[in-house]
C-alpha positions in Angstrom: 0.0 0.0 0.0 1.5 3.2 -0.7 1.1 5.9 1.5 0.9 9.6 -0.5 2.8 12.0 1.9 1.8 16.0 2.3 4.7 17.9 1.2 6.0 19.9 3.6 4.9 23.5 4.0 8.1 25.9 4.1 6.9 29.3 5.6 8.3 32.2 4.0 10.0 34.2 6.8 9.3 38.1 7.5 10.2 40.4 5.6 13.7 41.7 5.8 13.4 45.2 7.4 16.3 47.1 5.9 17.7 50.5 7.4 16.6 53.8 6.7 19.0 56.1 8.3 23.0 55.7 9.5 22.8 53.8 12.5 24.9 54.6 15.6 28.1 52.8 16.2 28.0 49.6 18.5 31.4 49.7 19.9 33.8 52.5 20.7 36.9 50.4 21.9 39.3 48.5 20.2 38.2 44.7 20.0 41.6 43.5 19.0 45.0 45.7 19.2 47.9 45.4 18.1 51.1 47.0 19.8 54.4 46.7 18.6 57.8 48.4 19.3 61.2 47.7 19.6 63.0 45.1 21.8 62.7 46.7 25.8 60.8 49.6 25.1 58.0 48.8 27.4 55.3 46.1 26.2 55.1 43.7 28.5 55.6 45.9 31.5 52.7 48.2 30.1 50.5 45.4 29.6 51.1 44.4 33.2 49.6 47.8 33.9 46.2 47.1 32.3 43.4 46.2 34.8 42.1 43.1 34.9 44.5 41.8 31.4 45.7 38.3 31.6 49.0 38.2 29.6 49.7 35.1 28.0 53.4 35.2 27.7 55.3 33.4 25.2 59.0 34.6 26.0 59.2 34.9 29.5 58.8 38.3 29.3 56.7 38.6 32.5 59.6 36.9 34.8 61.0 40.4 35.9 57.4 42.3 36.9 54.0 41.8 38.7 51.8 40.7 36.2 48.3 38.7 35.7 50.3 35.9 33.8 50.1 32.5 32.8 53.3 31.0 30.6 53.0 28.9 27.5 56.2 27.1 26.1 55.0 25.3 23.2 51.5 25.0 20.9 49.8 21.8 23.4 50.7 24.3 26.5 48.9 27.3 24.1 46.0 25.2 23.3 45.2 24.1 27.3 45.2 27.7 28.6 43.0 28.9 24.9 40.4 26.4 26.7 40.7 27.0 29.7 39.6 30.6 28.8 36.2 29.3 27.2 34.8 27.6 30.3 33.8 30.1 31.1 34.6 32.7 28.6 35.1 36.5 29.6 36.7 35.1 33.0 39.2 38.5 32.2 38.1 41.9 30.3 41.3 41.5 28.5 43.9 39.3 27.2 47.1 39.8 25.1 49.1 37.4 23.6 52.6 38.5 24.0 53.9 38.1 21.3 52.1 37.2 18.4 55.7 36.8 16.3 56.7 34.2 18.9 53.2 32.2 17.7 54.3 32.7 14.3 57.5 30.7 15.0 55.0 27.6 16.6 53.1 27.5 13.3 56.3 27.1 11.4 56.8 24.0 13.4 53.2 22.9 13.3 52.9 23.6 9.6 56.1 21.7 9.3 54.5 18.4 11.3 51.4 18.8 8.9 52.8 19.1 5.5 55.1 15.7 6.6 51.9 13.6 7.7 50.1 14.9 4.6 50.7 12.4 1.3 52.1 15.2 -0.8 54.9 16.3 1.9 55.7 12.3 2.9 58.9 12.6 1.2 59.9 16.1 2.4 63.1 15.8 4.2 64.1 19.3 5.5 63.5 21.1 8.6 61.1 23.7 7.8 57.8 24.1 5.5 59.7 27.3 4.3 62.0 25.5 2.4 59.5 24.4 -0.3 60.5 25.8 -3.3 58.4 28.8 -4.7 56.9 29.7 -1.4 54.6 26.8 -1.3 55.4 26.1 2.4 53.9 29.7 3.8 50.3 28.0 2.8 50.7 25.5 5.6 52.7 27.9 7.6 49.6 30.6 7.4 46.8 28.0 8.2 48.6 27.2 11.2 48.8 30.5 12.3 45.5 31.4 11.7 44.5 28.4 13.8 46.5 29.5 16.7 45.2 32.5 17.2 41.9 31.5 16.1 42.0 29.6 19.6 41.5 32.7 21.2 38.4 33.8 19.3 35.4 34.3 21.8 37.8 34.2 24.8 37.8 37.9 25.4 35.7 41.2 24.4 39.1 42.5 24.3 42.0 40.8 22.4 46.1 42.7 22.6 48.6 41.1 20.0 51.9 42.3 21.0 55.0 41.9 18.0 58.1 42.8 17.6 59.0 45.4 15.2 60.8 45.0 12.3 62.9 47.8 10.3 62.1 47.0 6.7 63.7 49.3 3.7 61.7 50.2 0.5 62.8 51.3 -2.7 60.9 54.7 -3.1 61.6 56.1 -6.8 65.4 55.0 -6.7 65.2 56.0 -2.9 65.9 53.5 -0.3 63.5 54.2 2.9 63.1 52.4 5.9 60.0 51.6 6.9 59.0 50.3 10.7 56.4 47.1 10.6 54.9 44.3 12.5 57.6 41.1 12.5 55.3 38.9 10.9 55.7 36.6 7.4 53.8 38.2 4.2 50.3 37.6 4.2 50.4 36.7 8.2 51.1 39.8 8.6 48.1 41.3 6.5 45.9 38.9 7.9 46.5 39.7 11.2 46.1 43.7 10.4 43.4 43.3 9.0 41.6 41.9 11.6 42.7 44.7 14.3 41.0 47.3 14.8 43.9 49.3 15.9 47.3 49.2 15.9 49.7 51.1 17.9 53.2 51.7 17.4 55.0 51.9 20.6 58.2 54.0 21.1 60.5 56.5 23.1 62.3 59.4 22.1 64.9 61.1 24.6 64.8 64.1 22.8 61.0 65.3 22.3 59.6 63.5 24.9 62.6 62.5 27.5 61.8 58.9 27.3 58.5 58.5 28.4 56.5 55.9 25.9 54.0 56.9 24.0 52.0 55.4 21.5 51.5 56.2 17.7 48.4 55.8 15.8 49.2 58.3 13.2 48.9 56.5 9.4 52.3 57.2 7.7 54.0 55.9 5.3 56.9 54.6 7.5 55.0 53.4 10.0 52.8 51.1 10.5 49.8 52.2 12.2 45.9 53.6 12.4 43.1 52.9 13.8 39.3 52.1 13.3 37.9 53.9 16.5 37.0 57.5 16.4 39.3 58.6 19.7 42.3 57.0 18.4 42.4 57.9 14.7 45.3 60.3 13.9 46.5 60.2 17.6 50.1 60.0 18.9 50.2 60.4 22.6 52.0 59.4 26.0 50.8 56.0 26.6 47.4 56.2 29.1 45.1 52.8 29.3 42.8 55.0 29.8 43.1 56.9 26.6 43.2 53.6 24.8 40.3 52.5 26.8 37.8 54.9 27.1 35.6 52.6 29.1 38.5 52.8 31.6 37.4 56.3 32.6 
């Protein structure tokens, strides 16, 4: 006997209400920032400074200061603290990773372990993914990466990549000029801008300022810098959390 079944009834779904007028922002703040300077000019021991921040430090930066700290040595060590954060998440207002370059250097090892168990690197023989020939190695180096700091996702309202810096020189019309820039690889680099909304370059200058640090968020073209967020756009200023954060005040 065959049984003749009612087709199932798919009810359209209202109707798509689009806006009519600009809508206000929904954030002020910086979800994720990026600050970067040079080698001792401050980071960690600013961070430290940041109420409530849990650093996650990836150098032992935090041995010589008071910090909210917990130390990570490797990528399995990096992993157990990303979920210990989600249960429960927001357990801290912030978190930074410190530093972000030092993760890059994990993913070249774990990138390195998945191109070798993968049929098409079984053969590979050398120590790094990098030594592919025509770059096909920073593929498996950038999807590690991304899946690092894709651990922290959802951990935080507020996420701080620290980096190094790295002096770069472009050739500008026959002109060599050098050029200060996060120390990431290529595209890890623009993928990791991209997804900031700020990013800070961090410094200290005897003469104009007698050392204290301050913080640049000025777009030039020798730095790189700017922001997304109204109150930090265009602004170089002695470091303040509280100017960074305005929900500090």
């Amino acid at each position: 006997m065959t049984t003749t079944q009612t087709p199932i009834q798919i009810q359209p779904s209202e109707k798509l209400l689009l806006p009519k007028t600009p809508l206000p922002p929904t954030t002020t703040d910086p979800r994720v920032l990026i600050l970067y300077g040079a080698p001792k000019v401050g980071k960690t021991t600013t961070l430290s400074q940041l109420p409530g921040c849990l650093i996650i430090d990836l150098e032992d930066g935090t041995d010589y200061i008071s910090a909210l700290r917990v130390k990570a040595h490797n990528m399995d060590e990096l992993e157990r603290i990303a979920q210990a954060l989600r249960n429960p998440p927001d357990q801290y207002p912030y978190i930074a990773i410190d530093t972000v370059s030092a993760m890059e250097d994990w993913a070249e090892i774990r990138g390195t372990e998945r191109y070798k168990n993968n049929p098409t690197g079984k053969n590979f023989k050398g120590s790094s993914v990098l030594e592919l020939p025509h770059g096909h190695g920073y593929l498996w180096l950038r999807l590690a990466f991304q899946e690092l700091l894709g651990l922290f996702s959802g951990t935080t309202k507020r996420l701080i990549l620290v980096c190094h810096l790295r002096d770069k020189f472009l050739d500008k019309g026959g002109q060599e000029v050098a050029v200060k820039d996060l120390e990431l690889t290529g595209k890890i680099r623009n993928i990791t801008a991209s997804k900031a909304d700020s990013i800070g370059y961090l410094y200290r200058n005897l003469t104009t300022n007698q050392g204290k640090l301050m913080v640049s968020f000025q777009t030039f073209e020798h730095v790189s810098c700017g922001s997304r967020c109204g109150h930090l756009k265009g602004q170089n200023f002695e470091f303040d959390w509280k100017k960074v954060y305005k929900e500090l005040k």
